[in-house]
C-alpha angles and dihedrals in degrees: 000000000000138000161124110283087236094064102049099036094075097055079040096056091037085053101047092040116032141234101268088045107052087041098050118025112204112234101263087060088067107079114140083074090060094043101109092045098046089041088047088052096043093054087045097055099038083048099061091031105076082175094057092035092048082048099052099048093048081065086060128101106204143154114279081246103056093052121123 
């Protein structure tokens, strides 16, 4: 079977997930509605956090001068 990926992806994504969902999005899926305020929490809870903040920037791969 051959084709271009654009002709294929839409009857993929239908079948993976599904007519009432891809009509009609629940609310959770919509986040970049909620992205301030996610992004606004988030800050809140790692800054008072120096576990969580010590943590995360352990995951990072960064030069040695930007290094805190």
């Amino acid at each position: 079977m051959q084709g271009d990926y654009s002709t294929y992806m839409p009857f993929i994504v239908r079948a993976l997930v599904g007519k009432d969902l891809l009509h009609n999005p629940p609310e959770p899926l919509r986040l970049y509605g909620k992205r301030d305020e996610l992004k606004k929490n988030l800050l809140d809870v790692i800054s008072n956090d120096e576990e969580a903040m010590k943590q995360m920037m352990a995951t990072l791969s960064l030069p040695s001068v930007l290094e805190i």
